[in-house]
C-alpha positions as a Markdown table, in Angstrom:
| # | Residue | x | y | z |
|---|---|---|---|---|
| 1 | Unk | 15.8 | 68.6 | 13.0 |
| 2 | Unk | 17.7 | 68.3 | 16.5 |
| 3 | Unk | 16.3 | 65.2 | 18.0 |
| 4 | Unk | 15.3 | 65.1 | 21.7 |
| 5 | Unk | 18.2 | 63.2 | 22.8 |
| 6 | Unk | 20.5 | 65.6 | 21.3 |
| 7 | Unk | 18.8 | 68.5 | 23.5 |
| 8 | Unk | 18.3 | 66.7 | 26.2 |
| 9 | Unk | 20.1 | 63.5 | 26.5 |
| 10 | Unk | 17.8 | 61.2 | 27.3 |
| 11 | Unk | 20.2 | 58.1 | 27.3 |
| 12 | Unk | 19.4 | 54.3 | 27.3 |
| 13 | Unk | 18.2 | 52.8 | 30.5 |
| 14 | Unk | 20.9 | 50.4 | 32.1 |
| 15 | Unk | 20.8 | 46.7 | 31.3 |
| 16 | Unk | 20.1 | 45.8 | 34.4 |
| 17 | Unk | 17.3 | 47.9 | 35.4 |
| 18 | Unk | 13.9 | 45.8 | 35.7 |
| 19 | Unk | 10.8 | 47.8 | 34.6 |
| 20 | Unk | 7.8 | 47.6 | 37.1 |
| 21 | Unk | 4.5 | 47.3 | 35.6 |
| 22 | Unk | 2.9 | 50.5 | 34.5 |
| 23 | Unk | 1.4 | 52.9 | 37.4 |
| 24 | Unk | 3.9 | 51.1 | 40.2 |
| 25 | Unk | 6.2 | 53.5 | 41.8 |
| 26 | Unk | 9.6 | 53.8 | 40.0 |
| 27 | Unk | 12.7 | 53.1 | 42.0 |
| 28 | Unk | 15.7 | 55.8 | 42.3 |
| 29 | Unk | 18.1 | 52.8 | 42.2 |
| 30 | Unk | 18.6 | 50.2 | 39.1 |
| 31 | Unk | 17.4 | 46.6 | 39.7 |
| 32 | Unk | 19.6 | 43.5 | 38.9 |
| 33 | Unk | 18.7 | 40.8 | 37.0 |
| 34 | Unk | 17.6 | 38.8 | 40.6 |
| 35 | Unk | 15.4 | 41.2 | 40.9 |
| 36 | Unk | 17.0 | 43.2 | 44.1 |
| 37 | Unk | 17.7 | 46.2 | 44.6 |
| 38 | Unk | 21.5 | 47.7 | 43.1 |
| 39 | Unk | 22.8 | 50.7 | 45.0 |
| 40 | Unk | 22.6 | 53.8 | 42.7 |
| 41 | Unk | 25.9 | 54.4 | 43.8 |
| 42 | Unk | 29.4 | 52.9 | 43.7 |
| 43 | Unk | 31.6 | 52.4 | 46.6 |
| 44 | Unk | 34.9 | 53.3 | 47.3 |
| 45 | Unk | 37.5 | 51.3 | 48.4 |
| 46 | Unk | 36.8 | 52.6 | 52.3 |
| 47 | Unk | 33.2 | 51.5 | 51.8 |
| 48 | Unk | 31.6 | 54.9 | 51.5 |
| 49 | Unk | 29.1 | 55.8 | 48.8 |
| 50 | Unk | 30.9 | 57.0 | 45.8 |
| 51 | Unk | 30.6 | 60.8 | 45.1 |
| 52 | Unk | 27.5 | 61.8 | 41.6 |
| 53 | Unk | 30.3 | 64.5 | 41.2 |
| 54 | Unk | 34.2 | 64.7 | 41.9 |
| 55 | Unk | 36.3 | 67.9 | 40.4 |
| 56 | Unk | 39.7 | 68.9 | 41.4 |
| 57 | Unk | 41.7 | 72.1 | 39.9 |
| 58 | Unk | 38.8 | 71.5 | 37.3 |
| 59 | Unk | 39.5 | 74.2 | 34.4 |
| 60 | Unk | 38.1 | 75.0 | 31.0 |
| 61 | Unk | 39.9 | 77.6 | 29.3 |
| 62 | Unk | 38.4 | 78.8 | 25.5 |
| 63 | Unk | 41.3 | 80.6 | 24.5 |
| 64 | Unk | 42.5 | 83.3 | 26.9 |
| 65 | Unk | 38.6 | 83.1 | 28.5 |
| 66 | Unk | 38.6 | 81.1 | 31.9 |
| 67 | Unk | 35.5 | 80.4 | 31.6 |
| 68 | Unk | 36.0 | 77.6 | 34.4 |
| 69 | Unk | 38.9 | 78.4 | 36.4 |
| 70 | Unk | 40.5 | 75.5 | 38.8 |
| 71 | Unk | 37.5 | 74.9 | 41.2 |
| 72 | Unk | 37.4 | 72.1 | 43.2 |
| 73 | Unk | 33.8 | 70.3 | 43.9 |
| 74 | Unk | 32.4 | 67.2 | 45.4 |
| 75 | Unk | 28.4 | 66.4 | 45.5 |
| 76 | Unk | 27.1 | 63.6 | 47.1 |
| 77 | Unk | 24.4 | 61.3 | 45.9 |
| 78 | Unk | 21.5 | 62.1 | 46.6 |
| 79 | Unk | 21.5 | 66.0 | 46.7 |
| 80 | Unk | 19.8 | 68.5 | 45.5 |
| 81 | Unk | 22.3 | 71.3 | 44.2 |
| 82 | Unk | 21.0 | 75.1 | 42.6 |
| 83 | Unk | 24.0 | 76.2 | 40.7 |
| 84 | Unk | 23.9 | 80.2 | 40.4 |
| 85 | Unk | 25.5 | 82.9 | 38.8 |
| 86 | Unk | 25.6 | 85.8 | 36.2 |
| 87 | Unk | 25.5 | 85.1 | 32.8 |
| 88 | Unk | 28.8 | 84.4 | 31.6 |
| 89 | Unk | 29.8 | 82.9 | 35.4 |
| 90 | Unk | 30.6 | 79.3 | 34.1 |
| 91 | Unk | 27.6 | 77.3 | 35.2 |
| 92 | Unk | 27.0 | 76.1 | 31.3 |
| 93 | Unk | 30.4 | 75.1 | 31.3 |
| 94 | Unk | 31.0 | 72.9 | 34.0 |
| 95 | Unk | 27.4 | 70.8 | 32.9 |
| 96 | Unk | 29.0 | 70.6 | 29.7 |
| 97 | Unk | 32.2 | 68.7 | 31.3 |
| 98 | Unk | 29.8 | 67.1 | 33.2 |
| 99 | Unk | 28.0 | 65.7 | 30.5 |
| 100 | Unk | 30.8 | 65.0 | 29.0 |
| 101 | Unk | 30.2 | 67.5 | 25.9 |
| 102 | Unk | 33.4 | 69.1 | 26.9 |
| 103 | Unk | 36.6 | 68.4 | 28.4 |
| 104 | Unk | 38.6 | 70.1 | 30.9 |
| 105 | Unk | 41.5 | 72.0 | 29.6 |
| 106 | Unk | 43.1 | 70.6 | 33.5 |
| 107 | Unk | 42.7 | 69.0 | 36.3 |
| 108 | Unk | 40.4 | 66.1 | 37.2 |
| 109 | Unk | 36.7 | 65.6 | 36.6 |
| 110 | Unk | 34.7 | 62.1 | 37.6 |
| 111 | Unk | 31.3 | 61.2 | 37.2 |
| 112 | Unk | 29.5 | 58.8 | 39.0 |
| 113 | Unk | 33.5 | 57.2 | 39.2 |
| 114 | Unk | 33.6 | 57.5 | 35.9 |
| 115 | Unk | 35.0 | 60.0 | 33.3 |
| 116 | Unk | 32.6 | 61.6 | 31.7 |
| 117 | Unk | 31.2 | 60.5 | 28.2 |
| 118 | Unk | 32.3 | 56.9 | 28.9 |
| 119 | Unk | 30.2 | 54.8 | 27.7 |
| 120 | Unk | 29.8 | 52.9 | 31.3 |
| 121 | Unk | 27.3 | 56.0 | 32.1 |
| 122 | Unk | 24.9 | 55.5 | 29.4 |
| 123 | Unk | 21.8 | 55.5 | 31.0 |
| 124 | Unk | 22.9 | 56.7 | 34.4 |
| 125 | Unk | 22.6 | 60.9 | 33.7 |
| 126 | Unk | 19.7 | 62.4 | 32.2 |
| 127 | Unk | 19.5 | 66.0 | 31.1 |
| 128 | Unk | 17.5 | 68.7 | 30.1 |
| 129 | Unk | 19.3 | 71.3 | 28.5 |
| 130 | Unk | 18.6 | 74.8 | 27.0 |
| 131 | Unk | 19.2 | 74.1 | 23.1 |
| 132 | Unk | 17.3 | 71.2 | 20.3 |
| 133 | Unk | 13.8 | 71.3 | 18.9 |
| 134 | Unk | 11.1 | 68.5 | 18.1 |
| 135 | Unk | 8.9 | 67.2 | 15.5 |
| 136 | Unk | 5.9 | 70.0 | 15.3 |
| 137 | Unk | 3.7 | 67.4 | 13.9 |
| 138 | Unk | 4.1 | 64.1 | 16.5 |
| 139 | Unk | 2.0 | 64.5 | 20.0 |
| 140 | Unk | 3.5 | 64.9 | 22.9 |
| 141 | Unk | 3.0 | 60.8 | 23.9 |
| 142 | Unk | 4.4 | 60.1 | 20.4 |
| 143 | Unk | 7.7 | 62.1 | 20.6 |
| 144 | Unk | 8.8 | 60.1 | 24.1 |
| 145 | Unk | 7.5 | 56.8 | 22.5 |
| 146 | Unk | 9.8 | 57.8 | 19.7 |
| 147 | Unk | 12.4 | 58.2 | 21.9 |
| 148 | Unk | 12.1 | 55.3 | 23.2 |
| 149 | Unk | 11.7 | 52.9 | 20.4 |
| 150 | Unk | 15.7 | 54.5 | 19.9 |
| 151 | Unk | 16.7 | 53.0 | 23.4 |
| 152 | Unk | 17.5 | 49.8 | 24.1 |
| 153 | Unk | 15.7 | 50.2 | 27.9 |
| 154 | Unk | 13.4 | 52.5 | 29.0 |
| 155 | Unk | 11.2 | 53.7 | 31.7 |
| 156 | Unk | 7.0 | 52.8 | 30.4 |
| 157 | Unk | 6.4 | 55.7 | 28.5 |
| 158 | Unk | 2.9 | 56.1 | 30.7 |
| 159 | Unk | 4.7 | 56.1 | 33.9 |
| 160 | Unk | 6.8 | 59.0 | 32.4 |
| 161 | Unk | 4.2 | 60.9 | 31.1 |
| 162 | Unk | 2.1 | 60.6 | 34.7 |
| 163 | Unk | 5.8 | 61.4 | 36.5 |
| 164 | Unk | 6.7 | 64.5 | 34.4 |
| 165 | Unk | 2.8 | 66.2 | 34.5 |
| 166 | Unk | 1.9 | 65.4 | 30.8 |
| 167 | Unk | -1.3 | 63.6 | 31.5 |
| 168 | Unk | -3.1 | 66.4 | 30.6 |
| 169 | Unk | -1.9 | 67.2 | 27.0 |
| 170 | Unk | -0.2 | 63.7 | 26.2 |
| 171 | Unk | -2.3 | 63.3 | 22.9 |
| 172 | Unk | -1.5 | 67.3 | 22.3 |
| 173 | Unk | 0.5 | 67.6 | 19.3 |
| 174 | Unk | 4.3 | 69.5 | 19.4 |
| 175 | Unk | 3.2 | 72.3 | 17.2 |
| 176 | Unk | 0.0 | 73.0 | 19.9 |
| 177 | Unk | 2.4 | 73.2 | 23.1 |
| 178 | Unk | 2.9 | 76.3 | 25.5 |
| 179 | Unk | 6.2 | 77.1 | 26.5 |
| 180 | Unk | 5.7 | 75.1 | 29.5 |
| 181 | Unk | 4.9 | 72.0 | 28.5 |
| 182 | Unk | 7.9 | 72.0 | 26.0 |
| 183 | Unk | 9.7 | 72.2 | 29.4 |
| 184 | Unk | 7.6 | 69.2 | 30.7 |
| 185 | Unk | 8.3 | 66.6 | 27.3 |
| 186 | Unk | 11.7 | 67.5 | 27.6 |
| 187 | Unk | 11.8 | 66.7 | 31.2 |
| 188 | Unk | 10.3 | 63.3 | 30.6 |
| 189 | Unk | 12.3 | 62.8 | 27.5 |
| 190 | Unk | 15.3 | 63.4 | 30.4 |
| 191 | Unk | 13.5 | 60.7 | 33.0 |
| 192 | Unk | 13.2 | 58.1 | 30.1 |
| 193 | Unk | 16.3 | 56.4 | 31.7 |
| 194 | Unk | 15.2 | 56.8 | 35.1 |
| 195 | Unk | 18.9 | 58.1 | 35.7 |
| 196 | Unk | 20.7 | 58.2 | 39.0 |
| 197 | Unk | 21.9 | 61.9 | 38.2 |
| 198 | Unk | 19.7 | 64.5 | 36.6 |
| 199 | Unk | 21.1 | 67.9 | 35.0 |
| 200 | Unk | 18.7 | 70.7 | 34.6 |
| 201 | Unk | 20.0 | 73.4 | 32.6 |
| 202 | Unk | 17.8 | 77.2 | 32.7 |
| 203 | Unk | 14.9 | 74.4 | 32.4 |
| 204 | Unk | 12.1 | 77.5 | 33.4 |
| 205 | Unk | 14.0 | 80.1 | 31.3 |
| 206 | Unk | 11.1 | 81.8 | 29.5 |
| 207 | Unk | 8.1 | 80.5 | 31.2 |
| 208 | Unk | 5.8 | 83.0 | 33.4 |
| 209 | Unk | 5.3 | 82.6 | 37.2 |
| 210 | Unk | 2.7 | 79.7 | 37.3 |
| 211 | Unk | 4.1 | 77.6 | 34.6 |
| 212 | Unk | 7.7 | 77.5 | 36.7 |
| 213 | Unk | 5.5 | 77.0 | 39.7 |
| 214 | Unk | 4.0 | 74.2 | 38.1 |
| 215 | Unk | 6.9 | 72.7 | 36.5 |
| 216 | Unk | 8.7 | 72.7 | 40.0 |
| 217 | Unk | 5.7 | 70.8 | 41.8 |
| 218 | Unk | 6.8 | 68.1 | 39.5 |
| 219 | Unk | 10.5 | 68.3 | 39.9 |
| 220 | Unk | 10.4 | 68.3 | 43.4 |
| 221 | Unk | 8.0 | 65.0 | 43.2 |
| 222 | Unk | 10.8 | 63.3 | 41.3 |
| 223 | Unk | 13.6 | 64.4 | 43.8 |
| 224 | Unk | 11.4 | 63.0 | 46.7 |
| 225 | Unk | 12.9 | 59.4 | 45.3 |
| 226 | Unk | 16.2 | 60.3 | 45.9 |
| 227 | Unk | 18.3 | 60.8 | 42.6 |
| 228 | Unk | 21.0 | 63.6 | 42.2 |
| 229 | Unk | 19.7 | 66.5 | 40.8 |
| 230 | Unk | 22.1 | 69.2 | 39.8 |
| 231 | Unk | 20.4 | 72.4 | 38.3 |
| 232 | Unk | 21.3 | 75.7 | 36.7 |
| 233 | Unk | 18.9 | 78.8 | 37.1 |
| 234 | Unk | 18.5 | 82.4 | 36.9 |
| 235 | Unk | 16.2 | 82.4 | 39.6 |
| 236 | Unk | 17.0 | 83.1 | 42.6 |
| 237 | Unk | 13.2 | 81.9 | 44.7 |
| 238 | Unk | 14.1 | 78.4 | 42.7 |
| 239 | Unk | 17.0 | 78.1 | 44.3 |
| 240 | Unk | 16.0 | 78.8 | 47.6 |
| 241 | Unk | 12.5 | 76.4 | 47.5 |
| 242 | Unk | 14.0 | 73.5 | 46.4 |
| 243 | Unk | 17.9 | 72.8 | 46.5 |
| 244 | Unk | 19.7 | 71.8 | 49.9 |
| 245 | Unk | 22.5 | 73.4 | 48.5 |
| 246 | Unk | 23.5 | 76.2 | 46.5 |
| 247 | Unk | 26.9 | 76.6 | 44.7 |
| 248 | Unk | 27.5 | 80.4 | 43.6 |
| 249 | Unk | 30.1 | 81.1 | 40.5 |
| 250 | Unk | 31.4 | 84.2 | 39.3 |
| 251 | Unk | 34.0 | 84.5 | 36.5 |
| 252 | Unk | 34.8 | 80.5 | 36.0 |
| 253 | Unk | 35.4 | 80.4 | 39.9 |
| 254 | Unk | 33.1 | 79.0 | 42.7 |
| 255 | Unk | 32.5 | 81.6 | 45.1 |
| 256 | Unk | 30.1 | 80.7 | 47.7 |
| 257 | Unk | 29.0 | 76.9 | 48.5 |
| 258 | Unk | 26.4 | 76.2 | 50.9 |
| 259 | Unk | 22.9 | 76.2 | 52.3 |
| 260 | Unk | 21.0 | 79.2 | 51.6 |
| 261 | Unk | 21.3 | 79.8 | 55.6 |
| 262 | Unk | 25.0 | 79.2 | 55.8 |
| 263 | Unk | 25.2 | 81.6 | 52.4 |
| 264 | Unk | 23.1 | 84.2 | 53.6 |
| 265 | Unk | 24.7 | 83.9 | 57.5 |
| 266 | Unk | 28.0 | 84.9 | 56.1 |
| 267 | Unk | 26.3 | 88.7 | 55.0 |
| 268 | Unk | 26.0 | 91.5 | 56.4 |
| 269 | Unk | 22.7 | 92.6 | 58.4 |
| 270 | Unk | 20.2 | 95.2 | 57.9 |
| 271 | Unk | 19.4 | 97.4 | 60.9 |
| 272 | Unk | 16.6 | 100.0 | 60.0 |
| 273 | Unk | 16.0 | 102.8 | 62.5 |
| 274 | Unk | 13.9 | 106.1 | 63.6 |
| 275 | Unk | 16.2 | 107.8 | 64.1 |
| 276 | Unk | 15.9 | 111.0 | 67.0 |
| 277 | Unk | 16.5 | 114.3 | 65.5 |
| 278 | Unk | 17.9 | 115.5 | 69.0 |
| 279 | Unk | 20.4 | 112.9 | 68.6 |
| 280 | Unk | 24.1 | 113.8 | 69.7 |
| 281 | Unk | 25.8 | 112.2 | 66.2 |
| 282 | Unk | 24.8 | 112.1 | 62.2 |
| 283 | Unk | 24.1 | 108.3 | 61.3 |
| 284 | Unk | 26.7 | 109.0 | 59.0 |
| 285 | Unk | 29.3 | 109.6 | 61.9 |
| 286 | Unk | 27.6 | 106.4 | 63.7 |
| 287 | Unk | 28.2 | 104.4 | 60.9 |
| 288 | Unk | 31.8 | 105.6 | 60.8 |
| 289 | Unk | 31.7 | 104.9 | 64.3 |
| 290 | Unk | 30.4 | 101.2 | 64.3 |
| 291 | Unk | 32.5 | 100.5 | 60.9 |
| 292 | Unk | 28.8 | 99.9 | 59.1 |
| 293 | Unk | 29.0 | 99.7 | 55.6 |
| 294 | Unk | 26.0 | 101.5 | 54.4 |
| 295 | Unk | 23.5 | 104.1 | 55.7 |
| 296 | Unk | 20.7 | 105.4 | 53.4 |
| 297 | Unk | 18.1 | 107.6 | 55.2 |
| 298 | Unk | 14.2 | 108.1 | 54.1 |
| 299 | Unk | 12.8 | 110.9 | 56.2 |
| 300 | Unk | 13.4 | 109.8 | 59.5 |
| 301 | Unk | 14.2 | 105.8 | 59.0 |
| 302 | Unk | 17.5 | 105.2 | 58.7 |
| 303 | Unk | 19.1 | 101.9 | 56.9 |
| 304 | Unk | 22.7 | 100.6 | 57.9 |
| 305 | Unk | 24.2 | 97.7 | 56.3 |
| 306 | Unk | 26.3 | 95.9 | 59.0 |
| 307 | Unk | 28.5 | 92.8 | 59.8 |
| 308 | Unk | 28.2 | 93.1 | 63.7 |
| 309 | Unk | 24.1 | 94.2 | 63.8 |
| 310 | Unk | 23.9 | 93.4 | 68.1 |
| 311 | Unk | 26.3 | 96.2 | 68.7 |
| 312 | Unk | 25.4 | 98.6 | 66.5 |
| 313 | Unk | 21.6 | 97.8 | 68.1 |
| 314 | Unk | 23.5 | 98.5 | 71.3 |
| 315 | Unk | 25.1 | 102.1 | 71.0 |
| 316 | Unk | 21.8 | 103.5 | 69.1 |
| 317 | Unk | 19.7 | 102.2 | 72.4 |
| 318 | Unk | 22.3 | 103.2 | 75.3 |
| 319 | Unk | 22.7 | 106.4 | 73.7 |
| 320 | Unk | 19.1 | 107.4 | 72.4 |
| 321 | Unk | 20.2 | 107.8 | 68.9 |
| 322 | Unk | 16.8 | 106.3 | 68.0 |
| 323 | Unk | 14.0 | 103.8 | 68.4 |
| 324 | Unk | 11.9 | 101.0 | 66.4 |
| 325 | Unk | 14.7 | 99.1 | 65.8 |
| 326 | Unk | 14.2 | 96.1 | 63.0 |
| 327 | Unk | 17.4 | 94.1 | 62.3 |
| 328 | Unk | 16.8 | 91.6 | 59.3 |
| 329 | Unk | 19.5 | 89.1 | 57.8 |
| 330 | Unk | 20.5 | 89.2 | 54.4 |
| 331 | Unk | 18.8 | 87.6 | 51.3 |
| 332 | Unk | 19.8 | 84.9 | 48.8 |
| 333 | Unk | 19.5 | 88.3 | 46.5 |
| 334 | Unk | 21.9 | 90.2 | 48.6 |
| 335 | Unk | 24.6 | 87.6 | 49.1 |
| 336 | Unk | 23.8 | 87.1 | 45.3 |
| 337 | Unk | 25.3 | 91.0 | 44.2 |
| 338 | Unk | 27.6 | 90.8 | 46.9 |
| 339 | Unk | 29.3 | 88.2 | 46.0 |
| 340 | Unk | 29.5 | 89.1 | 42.4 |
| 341 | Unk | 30.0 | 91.9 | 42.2 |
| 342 | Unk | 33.3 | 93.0 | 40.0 |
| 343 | Unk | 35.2 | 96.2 | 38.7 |
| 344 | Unk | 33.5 | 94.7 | 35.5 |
| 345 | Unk | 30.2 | 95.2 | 36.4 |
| 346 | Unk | 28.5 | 98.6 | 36.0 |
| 347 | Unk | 25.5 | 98.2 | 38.4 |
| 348 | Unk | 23.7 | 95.6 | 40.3 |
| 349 | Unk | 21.2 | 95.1 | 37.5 |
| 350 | Unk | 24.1 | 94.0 | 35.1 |
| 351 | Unk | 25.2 | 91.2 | 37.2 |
| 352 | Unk | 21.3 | 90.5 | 38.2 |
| 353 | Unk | 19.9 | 86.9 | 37.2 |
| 354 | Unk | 16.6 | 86.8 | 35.0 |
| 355 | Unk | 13.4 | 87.7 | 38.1 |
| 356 | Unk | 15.8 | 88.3 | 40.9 |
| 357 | Unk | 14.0 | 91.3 | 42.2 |
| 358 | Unk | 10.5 | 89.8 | 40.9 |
């Protein structure tokens, strides 16, 4: 069998961590032995909060395959970061230096200030990755107090069951799960720790519409304390709900890093049209005109795709090329295929992640 903390690395709570009675609200930071608070995050020699994530010229090469090719990264504590891409774009990767499960073929990777895999992290990362299974015949309560009889210090297992959504199907054995609440053990079996950095690898891959609804609900109650969460999805509306920050790869390299507003901003606009049949020029010749990019045409709405939308707007009005102007920004989906697209890729759908158009 591949044990839970195999598949989802559910390490040892930190020595110093007090445990509140059961049904109390758990704190994002550790506790020290006096019983106040310890910062869940180290400081610098300048005095500022130490960085959950440092990379510079980061690079994981598997043979002639970049699949992480020298990107440089820094996330605060404290953030919430969506990690995006095609398949094959590196985000696995780079949570498996991360982690610690692999190590960069160059540059410079810390964690937390540490390297990763040292042992002075144990406790502080949790994950919840794609791969590992679980015993069929234990309940769902009994595989995270299993776990937790292999830890040194934990969390109270009723405090994660209640904090991860289990309540309902604690006493529910392994074998009798959906889909879904596989996710949910696995995401307590990740909280057991109460970590100060949380990874979150595809962790609604596979589940329908209201199980990744209801499995967010519950991941965006944790964040509200305040831990790092860094998380890998195929879905775009995930990203947009619920990080602050989204980092977009393509081919090992990081290719757009921002807020969904800053990413999307940075696109070109749509400006649809009716367009007057009396009019003096084509669209086509407009759009030549104007430098648009695209112009599709339905009957008589036309579609232009366009950096500077307030000018085109402009010409189309002064010269009565049309009317019912609507000028909408771009999407998270069409900065998404913009930015990813490659000679490589045969068609938007190829480069599409898993329910982007859904």
């Amino acid at each position: 069998m591949n044990t839970i903390p195999v598949a989802n690395s559910a390490h040892p709570a930190r020595p110093d961590q007090a445990t509140p009675p059961a049904g109390t609200a758990q704190p994002a930071t550790a506790m020290q032995p006096d019983g106040t608070a310890q910062p869940a995050a180290a400081k610098q020699p300048d005095g500022t909060a130490q960085p959950a994530v440092s990379a510079r010229a980061l690079s994981r090469h598997f043979g002639n395959v970049r699949a992480v090719d020298n990107i440089d990264l820094g996330i605060d504590t404290g953030e919430i970061v969506a990690l995006l891409g095609p398949n094959g774009a590196g985000k696995t990767t780079l949570l498996d230096m991360v982690l610690g499960f692999t190590k960069p073929s160059r540059g410079t990777l810390e964690v937390l200030g540490q390297t990763p895999g040292s042992p002075a992290l144990t406790g502080h990362i949790g994950a919840m990755l794609q791969t590992g299974g679980m015993l069929r015949d234990l309940t769902a309560a009994e595989t995270l107090r299993f776990l937790a009889d292999c830890l040194p210090f934990h969390l109270p297992v009723s405090d994660v069951i209640e904090r991860a959504g289990m309540s309902d199907f604690a006493s529910r054995k392994i074998a009798k799960c959906s889909g879904g609440q596989i996710q949910r053990i696995r995401f307590g079996a990740a909280l057991l720790s109460d970590p100060e950095l949380l990874i979150l690898d595809e962790p609604t891959a596979g589940l329908d519409a209201t199980a990744r609804r209801d499995f967010w609900e519950h991941i965006r109650a944790d964040a509200a304390r305040g831990r790092t969460i860094i998380f890998a999805t195929h879905y775009l509306q995930e990203a947009q709900d619920l990080a602050e920050r989204v980092i977009l790869m393509n081919n090992g390299r990081i290719v757009a890093d921002g807020s969904v507003a800053d990413i999307t901003a940075q696109q070109r606009h749509h400006l649809t049209v009716t367009w007057n049949p009396q009019a003096a020029i084509s669209p086509e010749e407009l759009a030549r005109r104007t430098g648009a990019d695209t112009v599709a045409r339905d009957g008589d709405l036309v579609r232009f795709t366009v950096a500077d939308s307030d000018r085109l707007a402009a010409v189309i009005l002064n010269e009565g090329l049309g009317s019912h102007l609507q000028i909408s920004a771009a999407s998270l989906e069409d900065a998404f295929f913009s930015l990813t697209a490659s000679p490589h890729t045969d068609s938007p759908a190829a480069a599409a992640p898993e329910g982007a158009l859904s």
